[in-house]
TORKOL-4160 file (C-alpha; in steps of 0.2 Angstrom, whole numbers, padded with zeros to 4 digits, m for minus):
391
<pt num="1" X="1286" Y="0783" Z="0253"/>
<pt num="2" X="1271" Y="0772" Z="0248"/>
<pt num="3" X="1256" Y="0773" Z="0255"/>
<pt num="4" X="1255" Y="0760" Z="0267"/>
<pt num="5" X="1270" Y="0764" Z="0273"/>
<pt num="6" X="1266" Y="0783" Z="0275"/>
<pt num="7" X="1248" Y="0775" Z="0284"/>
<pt num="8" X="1258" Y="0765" Z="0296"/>
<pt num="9" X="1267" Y="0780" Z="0300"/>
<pt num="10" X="1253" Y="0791" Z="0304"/>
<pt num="11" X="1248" Y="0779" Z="0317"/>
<pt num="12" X="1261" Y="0777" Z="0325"/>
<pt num="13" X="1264" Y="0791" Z="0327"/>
<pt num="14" X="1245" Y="0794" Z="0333"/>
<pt num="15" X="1248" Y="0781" Z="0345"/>
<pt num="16" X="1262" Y="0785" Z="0352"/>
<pt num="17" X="1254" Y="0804" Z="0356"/>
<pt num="18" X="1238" Y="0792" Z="0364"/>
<pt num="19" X="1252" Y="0783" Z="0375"/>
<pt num="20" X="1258" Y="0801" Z="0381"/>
<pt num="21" X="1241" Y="0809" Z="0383"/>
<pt num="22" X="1239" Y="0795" Z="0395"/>
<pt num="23" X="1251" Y="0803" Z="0405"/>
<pt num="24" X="1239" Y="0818" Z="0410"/>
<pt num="25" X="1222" Y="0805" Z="0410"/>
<pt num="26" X="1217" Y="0812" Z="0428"/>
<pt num="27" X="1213" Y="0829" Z="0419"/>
<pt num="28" X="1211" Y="0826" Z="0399"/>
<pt num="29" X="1195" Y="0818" Z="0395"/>
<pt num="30" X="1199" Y="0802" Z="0388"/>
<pt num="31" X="1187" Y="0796" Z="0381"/>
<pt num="32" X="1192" Y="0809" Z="0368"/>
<pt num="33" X="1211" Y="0801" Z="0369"/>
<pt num="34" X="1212" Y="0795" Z="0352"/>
<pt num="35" X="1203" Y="0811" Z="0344"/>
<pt num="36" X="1214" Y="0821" Z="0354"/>
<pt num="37" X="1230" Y="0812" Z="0347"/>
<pt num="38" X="1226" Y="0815" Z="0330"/>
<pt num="39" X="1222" Y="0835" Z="0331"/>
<pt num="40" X="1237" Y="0837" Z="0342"/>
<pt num="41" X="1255" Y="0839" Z="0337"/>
<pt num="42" X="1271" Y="0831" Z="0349"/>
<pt num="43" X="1274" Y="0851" Z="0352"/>
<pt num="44" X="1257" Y="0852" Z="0358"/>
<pt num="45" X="1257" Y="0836" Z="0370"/>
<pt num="46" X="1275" Y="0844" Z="0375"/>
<pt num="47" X="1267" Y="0860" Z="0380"/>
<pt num="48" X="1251" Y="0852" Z="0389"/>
<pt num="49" X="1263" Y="0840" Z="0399"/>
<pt num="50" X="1274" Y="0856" Z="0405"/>
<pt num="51" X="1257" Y="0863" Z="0410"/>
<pt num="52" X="1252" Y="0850" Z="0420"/>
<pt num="53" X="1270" Y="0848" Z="0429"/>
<pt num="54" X="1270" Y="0868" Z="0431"/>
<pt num="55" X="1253" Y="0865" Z="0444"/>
<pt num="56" X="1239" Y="0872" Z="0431"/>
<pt num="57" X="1223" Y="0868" Z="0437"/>
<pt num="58" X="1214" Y="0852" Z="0432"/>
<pt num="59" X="1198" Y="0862" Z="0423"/>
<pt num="60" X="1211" Y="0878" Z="0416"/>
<pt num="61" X="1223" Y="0862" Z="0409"/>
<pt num="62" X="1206" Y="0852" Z="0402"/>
<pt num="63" X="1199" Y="0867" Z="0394"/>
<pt num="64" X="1217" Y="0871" Z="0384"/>
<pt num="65" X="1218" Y="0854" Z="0378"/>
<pt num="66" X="1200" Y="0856" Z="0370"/>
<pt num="67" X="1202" Y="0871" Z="0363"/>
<pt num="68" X="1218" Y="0869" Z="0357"/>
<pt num="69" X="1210" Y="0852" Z="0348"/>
<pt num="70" X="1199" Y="0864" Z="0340"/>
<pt num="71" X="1211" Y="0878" Z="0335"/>
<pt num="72" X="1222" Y="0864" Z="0327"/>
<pt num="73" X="1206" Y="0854" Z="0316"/>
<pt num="74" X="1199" Y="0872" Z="0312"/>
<pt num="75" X="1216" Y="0878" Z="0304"/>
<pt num="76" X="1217" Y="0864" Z="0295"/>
<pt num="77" X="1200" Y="0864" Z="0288"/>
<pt num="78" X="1199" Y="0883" Z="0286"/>
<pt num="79" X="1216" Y="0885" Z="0279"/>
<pt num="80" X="1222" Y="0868" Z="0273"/>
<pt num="81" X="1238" Y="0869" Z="0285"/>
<pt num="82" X="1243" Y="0866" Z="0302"/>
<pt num="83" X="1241" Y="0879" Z="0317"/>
<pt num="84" X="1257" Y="0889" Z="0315"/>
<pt num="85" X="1265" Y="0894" Z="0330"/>
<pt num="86" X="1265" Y="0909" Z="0333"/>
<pt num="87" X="1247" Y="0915" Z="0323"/>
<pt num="88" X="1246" Y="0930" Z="0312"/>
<pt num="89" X="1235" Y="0945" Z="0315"/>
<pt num="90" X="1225" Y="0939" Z="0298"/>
<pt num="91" X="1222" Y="0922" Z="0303"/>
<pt num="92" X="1214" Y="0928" Z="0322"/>
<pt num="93" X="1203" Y="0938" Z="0313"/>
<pt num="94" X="1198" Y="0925" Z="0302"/>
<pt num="95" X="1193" Y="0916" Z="0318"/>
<pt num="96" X="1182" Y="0929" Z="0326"/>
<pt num="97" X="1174" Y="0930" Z="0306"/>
<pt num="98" X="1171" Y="0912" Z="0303"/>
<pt num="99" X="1162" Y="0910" Z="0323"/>
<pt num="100" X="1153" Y="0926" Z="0328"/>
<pt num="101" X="1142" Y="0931" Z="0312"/>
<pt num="102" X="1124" Y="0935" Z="0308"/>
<pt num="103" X="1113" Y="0922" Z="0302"/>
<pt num="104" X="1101" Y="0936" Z="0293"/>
<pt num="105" X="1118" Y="0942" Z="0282"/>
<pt num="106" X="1119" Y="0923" Z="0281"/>
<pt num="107" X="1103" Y="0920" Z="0269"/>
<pt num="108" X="1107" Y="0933" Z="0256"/>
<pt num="109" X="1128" Y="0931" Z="0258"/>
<pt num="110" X="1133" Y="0913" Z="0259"/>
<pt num="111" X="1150" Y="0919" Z="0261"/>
<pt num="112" X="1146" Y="0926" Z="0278"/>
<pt num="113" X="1154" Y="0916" Z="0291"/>
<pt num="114" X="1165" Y="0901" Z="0291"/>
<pt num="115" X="1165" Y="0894" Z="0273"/>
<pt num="116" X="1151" Y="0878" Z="0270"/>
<pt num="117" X="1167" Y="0866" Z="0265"/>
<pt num="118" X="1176" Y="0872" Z="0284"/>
<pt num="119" X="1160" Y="0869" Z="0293"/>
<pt num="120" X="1158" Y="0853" Z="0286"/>
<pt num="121" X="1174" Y="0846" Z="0289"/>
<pt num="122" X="1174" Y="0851" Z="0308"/>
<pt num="123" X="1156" Y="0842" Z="0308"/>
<pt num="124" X="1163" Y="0826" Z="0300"/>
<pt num="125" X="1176" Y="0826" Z="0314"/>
<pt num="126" X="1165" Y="0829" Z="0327"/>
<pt num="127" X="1173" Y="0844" Z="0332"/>
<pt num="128" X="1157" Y="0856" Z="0327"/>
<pt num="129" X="1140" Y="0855" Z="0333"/>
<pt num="130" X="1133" Y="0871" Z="0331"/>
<pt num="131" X="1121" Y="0877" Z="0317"/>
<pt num="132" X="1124" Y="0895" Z="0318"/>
<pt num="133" X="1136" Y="0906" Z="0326"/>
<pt num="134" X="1147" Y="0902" Z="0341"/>
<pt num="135" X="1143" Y="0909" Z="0358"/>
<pt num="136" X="1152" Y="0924" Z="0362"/>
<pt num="137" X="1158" Y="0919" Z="0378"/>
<pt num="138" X="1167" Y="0903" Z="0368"/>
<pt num="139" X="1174" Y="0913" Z="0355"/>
<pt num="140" X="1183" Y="0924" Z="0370"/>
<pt num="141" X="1186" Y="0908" Z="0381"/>
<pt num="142" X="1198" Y="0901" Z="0364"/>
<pt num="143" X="1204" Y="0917" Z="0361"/>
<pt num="144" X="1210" Y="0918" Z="0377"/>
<pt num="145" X="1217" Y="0899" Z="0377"/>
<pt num="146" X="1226" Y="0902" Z="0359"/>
<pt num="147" X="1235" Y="0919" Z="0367"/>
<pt num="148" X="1239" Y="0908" Z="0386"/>
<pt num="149" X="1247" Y="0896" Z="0374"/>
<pt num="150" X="1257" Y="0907" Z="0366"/>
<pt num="151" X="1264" Y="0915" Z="0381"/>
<pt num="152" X="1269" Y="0897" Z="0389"/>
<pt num="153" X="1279" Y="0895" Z="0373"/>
<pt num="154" X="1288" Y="0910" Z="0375"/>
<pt num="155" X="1281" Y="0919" Z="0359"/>
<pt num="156" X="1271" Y="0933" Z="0354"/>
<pt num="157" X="1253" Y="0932" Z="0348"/>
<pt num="158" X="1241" Y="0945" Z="0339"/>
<pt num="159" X="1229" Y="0944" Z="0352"/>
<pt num="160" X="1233" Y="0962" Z="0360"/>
<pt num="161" X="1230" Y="0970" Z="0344"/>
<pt num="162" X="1217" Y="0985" Z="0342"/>
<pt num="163" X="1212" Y="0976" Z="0326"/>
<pt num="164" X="1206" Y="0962" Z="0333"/>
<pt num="165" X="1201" Y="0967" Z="0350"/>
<pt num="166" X="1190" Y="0981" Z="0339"/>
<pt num="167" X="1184" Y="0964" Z="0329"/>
<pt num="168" X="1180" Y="0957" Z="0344"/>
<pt num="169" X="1170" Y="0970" Z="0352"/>
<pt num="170" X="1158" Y="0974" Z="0336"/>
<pt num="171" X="1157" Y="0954" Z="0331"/>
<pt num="172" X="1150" Y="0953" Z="0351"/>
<pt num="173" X="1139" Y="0966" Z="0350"/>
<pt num="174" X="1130" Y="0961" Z="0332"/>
<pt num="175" X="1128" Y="0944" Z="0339"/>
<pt num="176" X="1109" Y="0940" Z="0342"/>
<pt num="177" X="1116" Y="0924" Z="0352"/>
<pt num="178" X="1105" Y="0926" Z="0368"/>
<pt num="179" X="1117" Y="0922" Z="0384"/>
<pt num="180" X="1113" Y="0909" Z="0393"/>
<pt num="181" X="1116" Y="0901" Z="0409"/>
<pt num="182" X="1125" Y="0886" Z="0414"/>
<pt num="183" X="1110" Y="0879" Z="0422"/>
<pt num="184" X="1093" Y="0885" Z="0414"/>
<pt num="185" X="1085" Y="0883" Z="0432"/>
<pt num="186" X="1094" Y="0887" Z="0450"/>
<pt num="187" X="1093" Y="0871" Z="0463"/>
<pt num="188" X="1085" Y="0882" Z="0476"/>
<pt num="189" X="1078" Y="0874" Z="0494"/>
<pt num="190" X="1061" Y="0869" Z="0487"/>
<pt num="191" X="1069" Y="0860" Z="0472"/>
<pt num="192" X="1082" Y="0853" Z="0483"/>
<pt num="193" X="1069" Y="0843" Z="0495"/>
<pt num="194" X="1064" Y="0835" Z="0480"/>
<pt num="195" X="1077" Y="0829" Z="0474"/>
<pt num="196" X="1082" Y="0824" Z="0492"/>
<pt num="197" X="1066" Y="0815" Z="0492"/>
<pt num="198" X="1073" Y="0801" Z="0479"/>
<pt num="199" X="1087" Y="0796" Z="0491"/>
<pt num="200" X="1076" Y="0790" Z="0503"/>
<pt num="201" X="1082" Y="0771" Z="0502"/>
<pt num="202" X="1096" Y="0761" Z="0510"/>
<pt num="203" X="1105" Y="0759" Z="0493"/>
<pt num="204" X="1124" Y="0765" Z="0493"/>
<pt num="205" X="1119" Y="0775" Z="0478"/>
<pt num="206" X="1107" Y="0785" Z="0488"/>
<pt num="207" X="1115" Y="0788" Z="0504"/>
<pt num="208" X="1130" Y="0791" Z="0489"/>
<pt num="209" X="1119" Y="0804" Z="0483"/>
<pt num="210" X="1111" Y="0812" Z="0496"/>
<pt num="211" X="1130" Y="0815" Z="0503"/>
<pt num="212" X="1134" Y="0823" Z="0487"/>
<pt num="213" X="1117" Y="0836" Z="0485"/>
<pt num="214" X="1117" Y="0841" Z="0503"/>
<pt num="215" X="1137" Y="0846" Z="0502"/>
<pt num="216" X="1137" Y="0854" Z="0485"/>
<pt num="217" X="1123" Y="0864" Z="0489"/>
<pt num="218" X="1127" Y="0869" Z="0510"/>
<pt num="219" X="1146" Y="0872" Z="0507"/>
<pt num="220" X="1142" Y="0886" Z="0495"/>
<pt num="221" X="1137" Y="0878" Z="0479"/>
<pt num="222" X="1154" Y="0869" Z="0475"/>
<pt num="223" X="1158" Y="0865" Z="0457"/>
<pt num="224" X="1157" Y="0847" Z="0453"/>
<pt num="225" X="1174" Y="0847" Z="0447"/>
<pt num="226" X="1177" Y="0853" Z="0469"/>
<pt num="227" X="1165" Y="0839" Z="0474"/>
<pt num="228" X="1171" Y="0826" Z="0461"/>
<pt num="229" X="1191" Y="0827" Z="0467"/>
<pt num="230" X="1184" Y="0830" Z="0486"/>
<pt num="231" X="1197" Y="0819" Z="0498"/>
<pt num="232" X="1195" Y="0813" Z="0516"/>
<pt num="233" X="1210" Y="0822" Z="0517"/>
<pt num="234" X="1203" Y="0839" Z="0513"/>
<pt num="235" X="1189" Y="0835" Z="0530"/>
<pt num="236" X="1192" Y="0840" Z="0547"/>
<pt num="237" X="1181" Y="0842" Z="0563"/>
<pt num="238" X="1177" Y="0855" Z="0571"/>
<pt num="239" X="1167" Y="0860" Z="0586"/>
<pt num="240" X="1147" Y="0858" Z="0587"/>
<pt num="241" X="1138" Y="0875" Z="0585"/>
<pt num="242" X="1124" Y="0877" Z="0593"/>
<pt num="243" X="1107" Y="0877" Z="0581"/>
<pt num="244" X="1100" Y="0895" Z="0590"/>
<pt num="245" X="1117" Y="0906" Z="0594"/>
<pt num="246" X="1107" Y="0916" Z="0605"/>
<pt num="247" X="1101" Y="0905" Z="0616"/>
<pt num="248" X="1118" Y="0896" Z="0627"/>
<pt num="249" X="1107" Y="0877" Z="0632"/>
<pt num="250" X="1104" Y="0876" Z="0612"/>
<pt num="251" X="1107" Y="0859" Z="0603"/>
<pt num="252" X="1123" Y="0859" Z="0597"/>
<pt num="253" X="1124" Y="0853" Z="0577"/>
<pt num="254" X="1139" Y="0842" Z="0572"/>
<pt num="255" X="1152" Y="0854" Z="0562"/>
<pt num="256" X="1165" Y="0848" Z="0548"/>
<pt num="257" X="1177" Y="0861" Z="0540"/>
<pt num="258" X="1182" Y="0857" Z="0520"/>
<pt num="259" X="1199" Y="0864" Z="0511"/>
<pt num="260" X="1194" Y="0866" Z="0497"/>
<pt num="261" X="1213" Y="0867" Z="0490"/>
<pt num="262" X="1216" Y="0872" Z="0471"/>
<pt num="263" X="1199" Y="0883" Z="0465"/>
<pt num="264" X="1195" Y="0889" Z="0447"/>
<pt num="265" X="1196" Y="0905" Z="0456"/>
<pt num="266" X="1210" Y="0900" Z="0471"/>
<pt num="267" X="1227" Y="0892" Z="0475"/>
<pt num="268" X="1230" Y="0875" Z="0484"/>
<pt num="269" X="1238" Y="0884" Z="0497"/>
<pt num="270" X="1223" Y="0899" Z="0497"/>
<pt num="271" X="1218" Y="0902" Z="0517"/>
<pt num="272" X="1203" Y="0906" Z="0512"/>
<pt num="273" X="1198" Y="0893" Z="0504"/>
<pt num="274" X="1188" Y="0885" Z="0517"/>
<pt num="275" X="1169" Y="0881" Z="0523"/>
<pt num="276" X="1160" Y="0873" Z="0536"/>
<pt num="277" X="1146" Y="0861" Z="0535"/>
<pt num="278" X="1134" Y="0861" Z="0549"/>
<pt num="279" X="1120" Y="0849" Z="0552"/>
<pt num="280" X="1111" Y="0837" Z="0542"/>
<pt num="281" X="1127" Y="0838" Z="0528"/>
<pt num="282" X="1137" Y="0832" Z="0539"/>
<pt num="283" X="1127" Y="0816" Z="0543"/>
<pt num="284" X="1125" Y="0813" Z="0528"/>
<pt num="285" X="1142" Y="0813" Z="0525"/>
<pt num="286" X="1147" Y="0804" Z="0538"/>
<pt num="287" X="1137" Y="0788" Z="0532"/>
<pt num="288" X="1140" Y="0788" Z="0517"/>
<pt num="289" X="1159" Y="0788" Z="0522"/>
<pt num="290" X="1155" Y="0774" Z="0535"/>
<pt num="291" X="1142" Y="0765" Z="0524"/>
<pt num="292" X="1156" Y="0765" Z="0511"/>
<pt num="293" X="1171" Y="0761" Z="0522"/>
<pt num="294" X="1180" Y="0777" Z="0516"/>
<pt num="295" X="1195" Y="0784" Z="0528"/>
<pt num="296" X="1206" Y="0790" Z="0514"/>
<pt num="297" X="1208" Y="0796" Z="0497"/>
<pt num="298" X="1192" Y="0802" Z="0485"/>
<pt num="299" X="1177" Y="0803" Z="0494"/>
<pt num="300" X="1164" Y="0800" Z="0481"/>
<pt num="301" X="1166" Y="0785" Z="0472"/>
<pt num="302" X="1157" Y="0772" Z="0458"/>
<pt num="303" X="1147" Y="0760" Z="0465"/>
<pt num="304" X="1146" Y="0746" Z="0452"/>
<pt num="305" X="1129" Y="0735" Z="0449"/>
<pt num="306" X="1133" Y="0724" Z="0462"/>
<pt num="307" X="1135" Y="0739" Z="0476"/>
<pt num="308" X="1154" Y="0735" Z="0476"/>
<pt num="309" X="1163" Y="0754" Z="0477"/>
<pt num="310" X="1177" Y="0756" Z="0467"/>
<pt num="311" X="1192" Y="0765" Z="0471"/>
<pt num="312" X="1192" Y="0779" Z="0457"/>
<pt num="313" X="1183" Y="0795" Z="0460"/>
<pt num="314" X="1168" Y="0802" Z="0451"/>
<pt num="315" X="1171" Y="0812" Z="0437"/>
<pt num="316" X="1164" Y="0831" Z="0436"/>
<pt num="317" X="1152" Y="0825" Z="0422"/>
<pt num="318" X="1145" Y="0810" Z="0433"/>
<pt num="319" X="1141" Y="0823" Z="0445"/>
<pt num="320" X="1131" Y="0830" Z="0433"/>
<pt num="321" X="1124" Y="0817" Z="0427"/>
<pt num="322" X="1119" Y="0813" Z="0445"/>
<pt num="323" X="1109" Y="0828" Z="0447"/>
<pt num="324" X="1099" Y="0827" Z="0430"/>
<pt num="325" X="1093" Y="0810" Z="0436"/>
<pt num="326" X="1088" Y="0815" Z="0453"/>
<pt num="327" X="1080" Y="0828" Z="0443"/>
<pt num="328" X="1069" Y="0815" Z="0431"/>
<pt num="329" X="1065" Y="0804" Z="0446"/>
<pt num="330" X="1059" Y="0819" Z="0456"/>
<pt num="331" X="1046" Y="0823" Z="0441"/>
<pt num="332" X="1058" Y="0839" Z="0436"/>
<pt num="333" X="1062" Y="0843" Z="0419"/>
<pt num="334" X="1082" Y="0838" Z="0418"/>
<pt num="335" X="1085" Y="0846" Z="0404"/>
<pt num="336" X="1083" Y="0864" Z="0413"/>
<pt num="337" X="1095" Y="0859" Z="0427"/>
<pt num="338" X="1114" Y="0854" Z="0426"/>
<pt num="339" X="1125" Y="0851" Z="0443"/>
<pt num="340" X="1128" Y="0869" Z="0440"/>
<pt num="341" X="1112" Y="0873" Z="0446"/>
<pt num="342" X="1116" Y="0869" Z="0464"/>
<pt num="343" X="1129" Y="0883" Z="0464"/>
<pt num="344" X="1118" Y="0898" Z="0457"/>
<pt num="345" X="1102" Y="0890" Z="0468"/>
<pt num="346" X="1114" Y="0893" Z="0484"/>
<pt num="347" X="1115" Y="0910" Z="0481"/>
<pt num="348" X="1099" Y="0914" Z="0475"/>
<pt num="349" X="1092" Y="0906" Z="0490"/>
<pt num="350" X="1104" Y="0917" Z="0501"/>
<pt num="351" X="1097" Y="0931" Z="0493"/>
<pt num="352" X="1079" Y="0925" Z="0496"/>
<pt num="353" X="1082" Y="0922" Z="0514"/>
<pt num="354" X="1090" Y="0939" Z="0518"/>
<pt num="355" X="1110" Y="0933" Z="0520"/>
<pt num="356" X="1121" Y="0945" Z="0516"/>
<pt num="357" X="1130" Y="0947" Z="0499"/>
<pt num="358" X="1148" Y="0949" Z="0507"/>
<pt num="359" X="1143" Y="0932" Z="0520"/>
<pt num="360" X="1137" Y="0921" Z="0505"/>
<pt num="361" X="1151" Y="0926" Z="0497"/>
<pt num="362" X="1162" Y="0919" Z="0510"/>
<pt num="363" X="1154" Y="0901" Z="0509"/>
<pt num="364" X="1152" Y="0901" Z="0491"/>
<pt num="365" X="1170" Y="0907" Z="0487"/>
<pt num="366" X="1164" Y="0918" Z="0472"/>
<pt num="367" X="1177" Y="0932" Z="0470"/>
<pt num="368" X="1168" Y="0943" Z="0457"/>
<pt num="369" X="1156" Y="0953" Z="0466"/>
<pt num="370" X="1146" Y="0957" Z="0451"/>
<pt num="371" X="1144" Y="0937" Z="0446"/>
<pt num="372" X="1136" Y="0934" Z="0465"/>
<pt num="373" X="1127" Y="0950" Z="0463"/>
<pt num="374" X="1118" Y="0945" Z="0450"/>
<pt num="375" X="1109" Y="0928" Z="0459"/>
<pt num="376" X="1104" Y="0944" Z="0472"/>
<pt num="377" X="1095" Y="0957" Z="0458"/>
<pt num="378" X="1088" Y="0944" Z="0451"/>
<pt num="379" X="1078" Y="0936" Z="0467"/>
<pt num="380" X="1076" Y="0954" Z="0471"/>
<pt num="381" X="1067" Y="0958" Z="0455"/>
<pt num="382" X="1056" Y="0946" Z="0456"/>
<pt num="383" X="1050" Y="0949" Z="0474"/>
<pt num="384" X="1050" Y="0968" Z="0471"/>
<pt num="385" X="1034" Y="0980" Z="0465"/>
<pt num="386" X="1040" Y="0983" Z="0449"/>
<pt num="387" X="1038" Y="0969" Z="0440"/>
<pt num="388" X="1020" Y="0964" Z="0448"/>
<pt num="389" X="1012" Y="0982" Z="0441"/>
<pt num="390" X="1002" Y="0970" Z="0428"/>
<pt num="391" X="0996" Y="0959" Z="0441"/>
């Protein structure tokens, strides 16, 4: 076979992968289509369609596709070959070797940690950012990916082993990797106000955004992928409540129960998956659903530079991206706060206020007690004696 033919090959047969990863374009982020369809075999684009059709979660399915692109360039530029199926023992451990390693061994042993030649060609592909060592939560988080994967193929992986769950453990606890929070800063109340402050014109954009920082932060810090995929359908009324409950002539606040459906942490069809919104959220809601002529279907939608609203939804990332630049118009440093910030901000104001960790809990749907928790010692740390015995 010549080498024009072999190229022509090769393409189609990329292209054709590209036409089926278009299939699952509401999850995969494609604007990495064509990346994706060169890392990825037919088995592999098999295995993430049965996924989807099988009901996996949109962030679970998303995060398998990426790692899985990554497992597939690293084989091939750590070992020359494609992933095999299932893996070896020897070739999980040379994962957890050439990610989790320490930069000081580094200087004096430059065959510490993934080869210079294998780093380099993840970099040329785009597929490697990172200087030093990988995070150990990413290392788990692929791990963990590589081993779902081989279950939903009906094979065995290493990834039970003593050898490399020891590998693990002691690779994790030499890192000097500092973890570090999705969101530098929480979106507490004060910050909040300020970023509610730049909505403050008639623009759709604003009443857009206003809608979206009020919800996310009121129904418990919801994820942006919760408040990007939000439907009408997902909103239902429900009874004022009155502003004092001890006090039956109170003002009564406009109510709106959301079903939240399928959670990273829930099932679509989860009873518990539901929070109110009470008051000023609500309103806002309900212009921007009216300002917007919205009565089915996404909620939040692109607005194009015209003010005409689209029909497709807001991605997770332009959530994000919409909280960062409330942040630089309200003079706040964006690079400290992500949309994730609204989530750990609902807690620790909860915390600050004196809500209980069991009510919080309720609105912000966190099933680890020890994640929530740890908004609550930290607001309580700071408020405590202790750490004022210098001042």
């Amino acid at each position: 076979m010549d080498d024009i033919t072999s190229r022509a090959l090769i393409s189609d047969l990329e292209t054709r992968r590209a036409l089926q990863l278009d299939t699952l374009s509401a999850i995969l982020p494609m604007e990495r289509r064509d990346r994706l369809a060169e890392l990825l075999t037919d088995d592999d684009v098999a295995t993430l369609k049965h996924l989807a059709q099988e009901g996996m979660g949109e962030n679970t399915l998303r995060a398998l596709a990426s790692d899985l692109a990554y497992l597939e360039a690293w084989a091939l530029a750590a070992t020359g070959a494609a992933l095999p199926w299932p893996a070896s023992e020897s070739l999980a451990l040379k994962f957890v070797a050439h990610h989790l390693w320490d930069p000081a061994r580094r200087e004096t042993d430059p065959q510490h940690g993934m080869p210079a030649d294998a780093a380099a060609a993840l970099r040329e592909s785009e597929m490697l950012r990172s200087t030093g060592p990988h995070a150990p939560s990413t290392v788990k988080r692929r791990l963990a990916s590589w081993g779902t994967l081989h279950r939903w193929k009906g094979q065995e992986g290493p990834f039970a082993s003593p050898s490399l769950r020891s590998a693990l453990r002691l690779a994790v606890r030499a890192s000097t990797r500092p973890r570090r929070r999705k969101s530098k800063r929480a979106v507490t109340r004060d910050v909040l106000d300020r970023l509610l402050a730049t909505c403050s014109s008639d623009r759709l954009a604003d009443t857009r955004d206003l809608a979206i920082l009020l919800l996310a932060f009121a129904s418990g810090g919801r994820r942006r992928s919760e408040v990007a995929r939000l439907r009408v359908e997902q909103l239902s009324d429900e009874a004022p409540v009155p502003l004092d409950p001890q006090d039956p002539k109170s003002e009564t606040l406009p109510c709106v129960a959301i079903q939240l459906g399928r959670t990273k942490t829930g099932n679509a069809d989860d009873e518990a998956g539901r929070v109110l919104l009470v008051g000023p959220p609500v309103e806002a809601l309900r212009e921007w659903l009216e300002r917007a002529d919205v009565s089915q279907g996404p909620i939040f939608r692109a607005i194009d530079r015209w003010e005409a609203i689209e029909e497709r939804a807001l991605t997770p990332q332009s959530i994000n991206l919409i909280v960062k630049r409330r942040c630089a118009m309200s003079g706040l440093d964006a690079r400290e706060f992500s949309a994730h910030g609204l989530r750990s901000g609902y807690l620790t104001e909860a915390a600050q206020r004196g809500v209980s960790l069991p009510e919080a809990m309720q609105q912000s749907q966190h099933r680890s007690v020890q994640q929530a928790a740890s908004y609550y010692n930290d607001a309580e740390r700071r408020q405590g004696r202790a750490v004022r015995l210098g001042i």
